[in-house]
C-alpha positions in Angstrom: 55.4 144.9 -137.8 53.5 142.5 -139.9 54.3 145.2 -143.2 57.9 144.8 -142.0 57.2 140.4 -141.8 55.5 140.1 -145.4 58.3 142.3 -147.1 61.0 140.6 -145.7 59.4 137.4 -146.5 58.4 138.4 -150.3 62.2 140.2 -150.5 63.5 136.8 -149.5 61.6 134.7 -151.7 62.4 137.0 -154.8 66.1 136.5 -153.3 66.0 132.9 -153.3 64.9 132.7 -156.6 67.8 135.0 -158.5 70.3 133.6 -156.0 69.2 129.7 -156.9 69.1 130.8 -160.8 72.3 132.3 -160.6 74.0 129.1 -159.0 72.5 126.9 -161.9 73.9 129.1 -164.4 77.4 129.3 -163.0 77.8 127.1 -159.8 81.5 127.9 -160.0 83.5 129.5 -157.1 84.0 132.3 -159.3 80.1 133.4 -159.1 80.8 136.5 -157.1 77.0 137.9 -158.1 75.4 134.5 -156.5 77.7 134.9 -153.1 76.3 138.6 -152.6 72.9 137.9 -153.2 73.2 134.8 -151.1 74.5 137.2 -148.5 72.2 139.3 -148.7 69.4 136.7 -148.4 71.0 135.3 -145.0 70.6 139.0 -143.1 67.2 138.7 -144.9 66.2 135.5 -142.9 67.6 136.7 -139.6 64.9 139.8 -140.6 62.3 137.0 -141.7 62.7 135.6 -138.0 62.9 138.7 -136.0 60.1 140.0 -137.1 58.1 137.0 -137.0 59.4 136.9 -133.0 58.0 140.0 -132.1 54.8 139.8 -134.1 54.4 136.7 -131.8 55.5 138.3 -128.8 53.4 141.9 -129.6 50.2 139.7 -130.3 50.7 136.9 -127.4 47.0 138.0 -125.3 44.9 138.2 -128.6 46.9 134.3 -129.4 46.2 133.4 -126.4 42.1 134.5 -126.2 41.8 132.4 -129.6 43.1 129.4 -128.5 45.3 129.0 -131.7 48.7 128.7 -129.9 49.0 124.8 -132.0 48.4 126.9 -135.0 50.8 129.4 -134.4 53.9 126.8 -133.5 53.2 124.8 -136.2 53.4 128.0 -138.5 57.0 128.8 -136.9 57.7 125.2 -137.7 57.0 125.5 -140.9 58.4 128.8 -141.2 62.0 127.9 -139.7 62.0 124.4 -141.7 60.9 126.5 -145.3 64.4 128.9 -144.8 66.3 125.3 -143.8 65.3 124.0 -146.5 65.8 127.8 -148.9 69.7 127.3 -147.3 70.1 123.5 -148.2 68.8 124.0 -151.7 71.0 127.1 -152.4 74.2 125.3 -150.9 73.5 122.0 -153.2 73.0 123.6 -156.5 75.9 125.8 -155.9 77.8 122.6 -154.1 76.8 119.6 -156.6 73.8 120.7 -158.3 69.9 120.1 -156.7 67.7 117.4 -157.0 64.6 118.2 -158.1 62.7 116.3 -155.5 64.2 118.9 -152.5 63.6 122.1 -154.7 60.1 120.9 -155.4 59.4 119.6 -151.2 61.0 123.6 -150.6 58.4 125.5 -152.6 55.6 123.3 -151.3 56.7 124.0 -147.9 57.2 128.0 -148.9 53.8 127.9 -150.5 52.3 126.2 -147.5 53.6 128.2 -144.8 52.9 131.5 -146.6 48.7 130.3 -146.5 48.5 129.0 -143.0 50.1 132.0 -142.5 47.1 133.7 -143.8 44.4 132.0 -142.7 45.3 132.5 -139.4 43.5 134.9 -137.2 46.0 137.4 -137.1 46.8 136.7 -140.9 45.8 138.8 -144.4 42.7 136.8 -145.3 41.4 136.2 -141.6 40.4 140.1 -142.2 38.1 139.2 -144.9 
């Protein structure tokens, strides 16, 4: 399940960024290419959260013996707020056009999930 987790979430990150290129390019109603891919990115972040769910769910005992439950919400926090913010930045620049400020506080966030995400005991470096 966590194979199924990190693809989904490096499939939607790839996906945000050829979606949120094509909307700067051609924010127009008429950018049929940037409404599929944006599509496809939404059933991509239903995938993100599902798997993150059960990965939760499956590993609840061994979350539970390590005290790290704090860790963990605050990861889904961070998780659920990063694909807010991934929406809200792909609805402006195709809307109005995005501020710079939001796209930057969305990759922080994207960047900072994806390592607590990894330091934590059930994460890729923990392993190490």
């Amino acid at each position: 399940m966590i194979h199924l987790h990190l693809t989904a979430i490096v499939l939607a990150v790839v996906l945000f960024i050829v979606t949120l290129l094509s909307y700067m390019k051609n924010p127009s109603a008429e950018n049929k290419g940037g409404k599929i891919t944006h599509m496809i990115l939404r059933v991509v972040y239903l995938l993100v959260l599902f798997s993150g769910l059960m990965i939760y769910v499956q590993n609840m005992d061994v979350i539970s013996a390590l005290g790290s439950h704090m860790m963990y919400g605050i990861k889904v926090l961070c998780g659920l707020f990063s694909i807010v913010l991934m929406e809200m930045a792909l609805v402006k620049t195709r809307k109005n056009g995005m501020r710079g400020m939001w796209l930057i506080i969305t990759i922080v966030l994207i960047i900072a999930t994806f390592i607590l995400g990894a330091t934590l005991p059930l994460g890729t470096m923990a392993f190490n």
